[in-house]
N, C-alpha and C positions, 0 to 999 in steps of 0.2 A: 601357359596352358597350350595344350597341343589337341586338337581334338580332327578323328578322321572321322567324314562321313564315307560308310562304303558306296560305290559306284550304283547295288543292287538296290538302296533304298533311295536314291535321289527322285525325286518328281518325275513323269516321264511323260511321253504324250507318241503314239502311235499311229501314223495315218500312210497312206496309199503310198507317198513319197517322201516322209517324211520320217525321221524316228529320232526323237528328242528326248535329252536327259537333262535337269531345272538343278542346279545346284542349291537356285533360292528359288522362293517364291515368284514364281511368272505364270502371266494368263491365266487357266483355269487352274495350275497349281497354285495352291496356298497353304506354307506352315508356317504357325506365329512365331515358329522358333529358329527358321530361317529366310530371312525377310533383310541378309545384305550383310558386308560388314566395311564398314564407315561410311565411305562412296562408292563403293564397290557392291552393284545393286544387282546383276546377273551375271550368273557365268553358266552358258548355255551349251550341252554339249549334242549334235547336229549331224546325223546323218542321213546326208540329203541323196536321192536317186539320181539317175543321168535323166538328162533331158527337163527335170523338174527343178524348183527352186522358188525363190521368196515373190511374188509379184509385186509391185511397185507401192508401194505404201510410207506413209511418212513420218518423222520424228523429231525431237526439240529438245534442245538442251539437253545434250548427253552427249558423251564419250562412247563409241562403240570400234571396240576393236575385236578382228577377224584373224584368229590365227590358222592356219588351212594343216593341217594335219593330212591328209591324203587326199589325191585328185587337186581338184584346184577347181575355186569362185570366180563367177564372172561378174561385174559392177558395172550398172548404168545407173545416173542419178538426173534432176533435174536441170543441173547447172553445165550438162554438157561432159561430166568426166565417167569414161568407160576406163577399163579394165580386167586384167585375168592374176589371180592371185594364186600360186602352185604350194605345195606341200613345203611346208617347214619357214614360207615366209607371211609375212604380217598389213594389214591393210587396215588403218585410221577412217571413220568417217566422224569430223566433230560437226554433229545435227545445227548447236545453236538456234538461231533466229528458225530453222527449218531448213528440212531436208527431203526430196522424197527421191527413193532411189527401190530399183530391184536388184537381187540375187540370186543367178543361175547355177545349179553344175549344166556347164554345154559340154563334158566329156560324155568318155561312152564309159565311165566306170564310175563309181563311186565318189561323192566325197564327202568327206569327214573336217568337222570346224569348231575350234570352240569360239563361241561369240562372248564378248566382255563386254558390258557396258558398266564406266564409272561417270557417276554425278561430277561437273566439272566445275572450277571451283569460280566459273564466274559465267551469266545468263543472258542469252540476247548475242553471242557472241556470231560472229562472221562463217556461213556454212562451208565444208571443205573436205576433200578427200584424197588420201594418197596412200600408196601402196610399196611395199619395199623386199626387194632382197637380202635373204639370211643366211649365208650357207651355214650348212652345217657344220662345217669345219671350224667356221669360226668361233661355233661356240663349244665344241671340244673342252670340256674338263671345266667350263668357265660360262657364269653367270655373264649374261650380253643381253644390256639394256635394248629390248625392240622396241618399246613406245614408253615414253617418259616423259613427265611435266618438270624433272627437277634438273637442276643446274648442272652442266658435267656432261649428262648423256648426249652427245653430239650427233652421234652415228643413228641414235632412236630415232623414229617416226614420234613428232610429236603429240601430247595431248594436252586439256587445258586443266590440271589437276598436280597437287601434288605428291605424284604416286608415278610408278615403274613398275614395265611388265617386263620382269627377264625372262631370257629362255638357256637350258644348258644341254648339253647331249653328253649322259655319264657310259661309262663301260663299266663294266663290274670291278666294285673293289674301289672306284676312284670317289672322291669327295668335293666338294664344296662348302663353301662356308661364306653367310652373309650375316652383316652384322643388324639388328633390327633398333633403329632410334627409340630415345626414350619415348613412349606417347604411343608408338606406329605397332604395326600389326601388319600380317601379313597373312596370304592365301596360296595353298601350293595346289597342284595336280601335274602329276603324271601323268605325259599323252601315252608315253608304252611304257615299261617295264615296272619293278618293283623299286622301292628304294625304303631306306628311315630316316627320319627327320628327328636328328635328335635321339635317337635310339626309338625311335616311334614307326613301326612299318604301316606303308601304304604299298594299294597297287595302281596297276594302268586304271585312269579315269577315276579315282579314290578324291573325296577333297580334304583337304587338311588347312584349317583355321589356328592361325597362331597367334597368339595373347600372352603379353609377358615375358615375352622370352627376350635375353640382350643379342643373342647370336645365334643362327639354325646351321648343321651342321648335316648338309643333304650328301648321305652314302648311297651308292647306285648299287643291287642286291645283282642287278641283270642290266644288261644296255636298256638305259633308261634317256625319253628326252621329255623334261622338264619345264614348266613354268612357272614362276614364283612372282604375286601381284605384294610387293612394297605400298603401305600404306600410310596414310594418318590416320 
């Protein structure tokens, strides 16, 4: 099963400095019929004003990962770790025991984030935060694990779950292909262009829930960069 939601109907929430798209159910959105898939409970998409941002509030037991799509986040948390995270790489906070941290845009332009949060597969765990560079080059034509709980991704930021968030940057016309374990399931979104998955088209900010499938076969329609959440 392959199913898109379009970008137009996801949850949304609109304020001063803020303009937010719910892929599931969060805060004052709620649909009984999207409410997560496994552990994978938010995918948030986040555009945030200059000068404005998240004020210092706290969280537990979760996974939350920050991919920066344009502009770039600034992180301050309780434990002392600050931060600036740019466009195309990725920043880990695992909340555990608790965590209370803020997030700024301090540019003079815009930026754009999607936030993930997955349920981690063990509670009470040690609070922590780190940040990493992506170029884009590197992931040219090719699935590159950013944050990964499973054995292998070396180079990923890691998280406490067993699941992997890749990212890929296609051009038109180029392919990928991942193979999806018996049991697992996966979540795609395109940060920009078009692409099909499986012969299924999506566009920029589109989400596509996959169930069943042995292998996804992501064709980029237009320069497309990509993320694909591997799951249980």
């Amino acid at each position: 099963m392959i199913e898109v939601t379009p970008f137009e109907s996801l949850g949304r929430l609109d304020i001063d400095w803020l303009s937010a798209r719910y892929h599931f159910s969060f805060a004052n959105y709620h649909d009984p019929a999207r409410t997560g898939l496994g552990p994978l409970l938010v995918w948030n998409d986040d555009t945030i004003q200059p000068g404005t941002g998240f004020d210092p509030h706290g969280h537990r037991d979760m996974e939350i990962i920050t991919y920066v799509r344009s502009g770039a986040i600034s992180h301050r948390d309780h434990l002392g770790n600050e931060g600036r995270t740019v466009a195309g790489d990725v920043q880990v906070m695992s909340a555990g025991t608790g965590i209370r941290h803020a997030e700024y845009n301090l540019e003079d332009e815009i930026t754009q984030i999607f936030q993930i949060w997955i349920e981690p597969d063990e509670t009470r765990l040690e609070p922590r935060w780190a940040t990493r560079r992506f170029p884009k080059a590197e992931r040219a034509a090719d699935l590159v694990a950013l944050a990964s709980g499973r054995a292998g991704d070396d180079g990923a930021l890691r998280i406490h779950q067993d699941a992997a968030i890749l990212g890929a940057a296609l051009t038109p016309g180029q392919s990928v292909t991942h193979p999806i374990g018996e049991g697992r399931r996966a979540y795609l979104v395109p940060a920009t262009g078009r692409i099909e998955v499986n012969g299924v088209a999506a566009k920029a900010r589109d989400g596509v829930a996959i169930v069943g499938e042995d292998k996804l076969t992501i064709t980029a329609l237009e320069d497309s960069d990509i993320l694909l959440v591997d799951l249980p």
